[in-house]
N, C-alpha and C positions, 0 to 999 in steps of 0.2 A: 504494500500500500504506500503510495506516494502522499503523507501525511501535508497537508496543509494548517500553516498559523491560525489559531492559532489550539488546534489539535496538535497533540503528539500522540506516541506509543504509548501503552501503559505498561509499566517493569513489576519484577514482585512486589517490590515497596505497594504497589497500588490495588492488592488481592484487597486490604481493608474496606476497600469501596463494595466489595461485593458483600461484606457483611454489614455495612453500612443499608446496606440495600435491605438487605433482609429486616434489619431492625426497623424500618420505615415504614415500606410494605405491606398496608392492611393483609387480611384475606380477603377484600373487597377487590385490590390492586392488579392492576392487568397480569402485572409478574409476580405477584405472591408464590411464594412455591417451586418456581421455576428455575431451575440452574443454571446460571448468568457465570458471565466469564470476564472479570472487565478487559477488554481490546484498548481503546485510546481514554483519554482527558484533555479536557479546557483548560489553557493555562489563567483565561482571565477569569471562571468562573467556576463555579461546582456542578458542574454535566461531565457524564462521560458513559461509553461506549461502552454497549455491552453484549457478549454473543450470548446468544439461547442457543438451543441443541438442535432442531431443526434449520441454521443456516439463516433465522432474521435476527437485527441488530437494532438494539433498545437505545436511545439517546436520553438520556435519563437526568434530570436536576433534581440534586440530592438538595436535602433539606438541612438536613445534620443536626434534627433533629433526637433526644437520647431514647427515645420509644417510640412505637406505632404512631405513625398518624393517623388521625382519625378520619380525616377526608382520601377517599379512594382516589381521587385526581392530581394526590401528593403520595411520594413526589411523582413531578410532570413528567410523563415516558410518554415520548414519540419511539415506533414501532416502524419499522422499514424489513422489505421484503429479505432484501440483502445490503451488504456494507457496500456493494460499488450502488444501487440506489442510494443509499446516505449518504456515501460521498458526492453524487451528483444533485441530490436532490437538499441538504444542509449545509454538509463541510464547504465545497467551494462557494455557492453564495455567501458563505459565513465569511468564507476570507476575500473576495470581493469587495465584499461591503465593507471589512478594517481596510481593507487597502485602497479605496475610494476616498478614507476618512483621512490617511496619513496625506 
C-alpha cells in the first residue's frame, strides 16, 4: 500500500487500538465482536484502519473513551468493501484536501 499523509502503517506498538476498540464497542456497534486487525492510523487524529476477516476495512474514530459507549454510532466506523476502495474513496481525498490547504 502506497500510504498517503496523513495515514501511515500501523507497527505493534498500535495492537492497543484494537482493544481500545473493543472497550468502546457497544453490542449494538456494527463491529462489536468482530476481529479487527488494526492496518494504518491518522497522525493528526484518532481514526484508524482496521481489517475484518472477510477482506472489508473499518475506518474507525476512536473515542478513548475508558468503557462502553452507550451510543451505537460511537465510535464513528465507516465500513468499505476493500482497502484499495478506502484508499480511493477517503485516504487520497483526505490528503488532497491537506495538500490544497498547505
Amino acid at each position: 500500500m502506497n500510504w498517503l499523509e496523513p495515514w501511515y502503517p500501523a507497527s505493534d506498538n498500535d495492537r492497543g487500538l484494537e482493544i481500545q476498540l473493543r472497550i468502546e464497542a457497544s453490542d449494538r456497534h456494527v463491529l462489536h465482536g468482530l476481529p479487527v486487525t488494526v492496518v494504518a492510523r491518522r497522525s493528526d487524529t484518532d481514526d484508524a484502519l482496521f481489517a475484518l476477516p472477510d477482506g472489508r476495512v473499518a475506518e474507525v474514530h476512536l473515542t478513548w473513551r475508558s468503557s462502553t459507549e452507550p451510543d451505537p454510532r460511537w465510535p464513528s466506523t465507516v465500513i468499505f468493501a476493500s482497502i484499495d476502495e478506502w484508499a480511493i474513496k477517503s485516504m487520497l481525498p483526505l490528503h488532497q484536501e491537506l495538500s490544497d490547504m498547505e
